[in-house]
Structures are given as structure tokens and as C-alpha cells.
N, C-alpha and C positions, 0 to 999 in steps of 0.2 A: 702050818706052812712056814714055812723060813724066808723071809724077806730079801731082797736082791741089794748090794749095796747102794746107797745113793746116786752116786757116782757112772752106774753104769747101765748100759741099757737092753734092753732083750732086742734079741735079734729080728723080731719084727718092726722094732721101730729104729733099728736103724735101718731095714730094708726102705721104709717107707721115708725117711729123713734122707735115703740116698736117691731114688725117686724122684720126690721134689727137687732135689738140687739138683736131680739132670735135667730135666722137664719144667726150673725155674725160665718166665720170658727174658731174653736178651733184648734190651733195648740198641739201638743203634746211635752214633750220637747226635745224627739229626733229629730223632726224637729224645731224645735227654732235653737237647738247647729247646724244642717244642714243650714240652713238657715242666720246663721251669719259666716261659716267658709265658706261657698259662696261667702258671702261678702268681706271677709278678702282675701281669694284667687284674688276674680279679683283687690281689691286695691291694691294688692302685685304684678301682673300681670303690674299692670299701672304704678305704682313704677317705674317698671325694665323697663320701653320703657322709661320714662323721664330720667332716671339714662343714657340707652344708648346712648338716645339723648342729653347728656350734654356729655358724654367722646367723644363724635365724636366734638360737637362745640368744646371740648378744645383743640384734639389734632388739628383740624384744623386751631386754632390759633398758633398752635405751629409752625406747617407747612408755615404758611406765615411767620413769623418771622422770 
């Protein structure tokens, strides 16, 4: 069998790579700004556990000394 170049792709997978990119969701940009202060909420969320878990390792240093 002879091999296809790298480069190029059989006509089934671009049918299906054309597909997707119609049929990809469109977000709106109310959900974009929803969708990244999400994100900022649980990394501010995860923040605050490592921040607590550093003042307990310190004062427990403190404590042994």
C-alpha cells in the first residue's frame, strides 16, 4: 500500500474536522466573563487552604521552640 503524505488528509477526516468546527459551542460573552470568574473564584478558594496551611506549619514552629 502506498502511504498518504504527512501533510495531507483523507477526505473523511476532513469531512469530520469540518463537522466539528460547525457544530463547535459558541459561547456568548456573558458566559465567557461567567466562566473565567469561576475560575478565579476556586483559584482564590485554593489560595486560602495553602495560606492556612502555611500559618498553622508556622505557628507550629513556633510552638516547638
Amino acid at each position: 500500500m502506498r502511504q498518504k503524505p504527512a501533510g495531507r488528509q483523507s477526505s473523511s477526516e476532513h469531512i469530520i474536522k469540518d463537522i466539528k468546527r460547525k457544530t463547535r459551542k459558541q459561547y456568548s460573552a456573558e458566559e465567557k466573563i461567567r466562566i473565567v470568574l469561576d475560575g478565579l473564584q476556586g483559584a482564590f478558594k485554593q489560595h486560602d487552604v495553602i495560606d492556612n496551611w502555611w500559618y498553622c506549619v508556622e505557628l507550629n514552629m513556633w510552638l516547638i521552640m
